[in-house]
Every structure is written in C-alpha cells, then in structure tokens.
C-alpha positions in Angstrom: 0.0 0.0 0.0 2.7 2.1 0.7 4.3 1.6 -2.4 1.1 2.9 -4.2 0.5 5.8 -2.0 4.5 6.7 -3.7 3.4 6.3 -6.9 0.1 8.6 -6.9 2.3 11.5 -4.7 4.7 11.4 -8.0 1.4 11.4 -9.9 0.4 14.7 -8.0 4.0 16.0 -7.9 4.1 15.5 -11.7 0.6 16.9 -12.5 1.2 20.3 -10.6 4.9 20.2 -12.4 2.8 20.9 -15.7 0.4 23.3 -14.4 3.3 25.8 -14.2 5.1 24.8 -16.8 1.5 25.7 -18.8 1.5 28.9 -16.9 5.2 29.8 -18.1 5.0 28.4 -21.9 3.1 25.0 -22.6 0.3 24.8 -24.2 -3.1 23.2 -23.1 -2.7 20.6 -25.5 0.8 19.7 -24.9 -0.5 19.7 -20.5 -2.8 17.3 -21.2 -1.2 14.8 -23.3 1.7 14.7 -20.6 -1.0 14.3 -18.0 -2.4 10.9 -20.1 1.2 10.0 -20.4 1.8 10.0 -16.8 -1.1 8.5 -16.1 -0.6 5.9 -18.2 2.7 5.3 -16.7 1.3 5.5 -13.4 -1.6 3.0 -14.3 1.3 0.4 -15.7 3.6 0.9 -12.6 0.2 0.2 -10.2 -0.7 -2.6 -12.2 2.7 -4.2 -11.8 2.6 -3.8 -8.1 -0.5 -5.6 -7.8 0.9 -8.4 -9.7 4.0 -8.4 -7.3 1.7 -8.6 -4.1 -0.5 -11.1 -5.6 2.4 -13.3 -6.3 3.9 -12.3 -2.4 0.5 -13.1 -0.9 0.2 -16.8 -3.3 3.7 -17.5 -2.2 2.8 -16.8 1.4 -0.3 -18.8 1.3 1.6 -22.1 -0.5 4.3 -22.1 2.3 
C-alpha cells in the first residue's frame, strides 16, 4: 500500500509540475497529453505492483 501511495504522490507531484510549466509556456494541448502520459505510466507501474503482491501473498499462502 505504501508503495502505491508513492506512486500517486509522484502522480500529484508530476501533474502540478505541468500546471506551471503551462503557466510559463506549454500549451493546453501539450498539458494534457503529458497528463495521459503519466497516467498511463502510473496505471502500468500500479498494475505491476499488484501483480508483485499477488504473487507475495500466493507464495505466502503455499508455504
């Protein structure tokens, strides 16, 4: 869980990173195509935490 709770804060730290970088000089377009990007990332990093706990909690339960 902690592991996740990571990965959304760099989610958050990331989003607000492009906020100001659209208030200085990126465009709205280019904002939110880094924002699906991220997300993206984040959903695939999530994903493969999940698969590493499930594999954690099936070795647990075998032993």
């Amino acid at each position: 869980e902690n592991c996740k709770i990571s990965i959304r804060n760099a989610r958050r730290e990331a989003l607000d990173g492009f906020k100001k970088l659209k208030e200085d000089r990126l465009s709205e377009d280019e904002q939110k195509r880094a924002e699906v990007q991220v997300q993206e990332k984040i959903d695939a990093y999530i994903k493969k935490v999940e698969s590493i706990i499930a594999e954690k909690e099936k070795e647990i339960m075998t032993v």
